[in-house]
N, C-alpha and C positions, 0 to 999 in steps of 0.2 A: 440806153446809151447815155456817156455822159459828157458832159462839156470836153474833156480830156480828148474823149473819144474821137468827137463829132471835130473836133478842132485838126484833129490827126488826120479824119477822111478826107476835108476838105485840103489838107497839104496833098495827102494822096494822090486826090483828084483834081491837083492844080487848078484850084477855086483862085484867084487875085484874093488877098487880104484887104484890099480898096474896099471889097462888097460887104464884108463884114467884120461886125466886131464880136467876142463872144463874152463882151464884162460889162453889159450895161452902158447906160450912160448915154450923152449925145456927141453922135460923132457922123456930123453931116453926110449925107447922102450913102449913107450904109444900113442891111440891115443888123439891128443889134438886139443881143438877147442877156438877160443876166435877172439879177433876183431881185425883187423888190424889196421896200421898208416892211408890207407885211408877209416877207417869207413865202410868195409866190413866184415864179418863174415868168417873166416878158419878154416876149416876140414882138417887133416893129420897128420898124425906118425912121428913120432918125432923119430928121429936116427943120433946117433954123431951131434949133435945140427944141420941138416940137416932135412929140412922140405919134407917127401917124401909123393908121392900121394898128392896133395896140391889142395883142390878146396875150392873156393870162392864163396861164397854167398849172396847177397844182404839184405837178413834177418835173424834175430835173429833163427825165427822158421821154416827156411828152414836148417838152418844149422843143428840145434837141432837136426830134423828126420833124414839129412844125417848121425850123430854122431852116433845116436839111431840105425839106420841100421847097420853102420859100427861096433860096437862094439857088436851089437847081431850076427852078422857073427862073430866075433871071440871066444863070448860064446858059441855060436854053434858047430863051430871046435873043440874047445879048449874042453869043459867041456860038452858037447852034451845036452846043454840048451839051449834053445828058449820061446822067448815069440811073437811068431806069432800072428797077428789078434788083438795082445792086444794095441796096439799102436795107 
């Protein structure tokens, strides 16, 4: 999967853009994924420009599904949506 993709699902799946960003960066109270200085892929929530939960990934499309997990856990919570199986 790729950022293109993963960005298209979450339209799909009427995901809010509040919950994420998918270029990095700090953008409070979201989670966010994008590439780092040394050419690795990051996943984590973004808080007072404060990277928390922070895991790195080797690939584009391992990070994507981490994102994809993580952000259906919080439509889950949140809005008692899921898209199980569909992934």
């Amino acid at each position: 999967m790729t950022v293109k993709e993963l960005k298209a699902f979450f339209k799909e799946h009427l995901v809010p853009s509040r919950l994420y960003n998918l270029k990095g960066g700090s953008h409070g109270g979201r989670i966010c994924m994008g590439k780092n200085k040394q050419d690795s892929w990051e996943v984590y929530f973004s808080e007072k420009k404060k990277k928390i939960g922070l895991m790195q990934f080797a690939t584009e499309s391992e990070a994507c599904q981490h994102m994809m997990d993580e952000v259906r856990k919080v439509m889950e919570q949140v809005y008692g949506v899921t898209w199980k199986g569909l992934a």
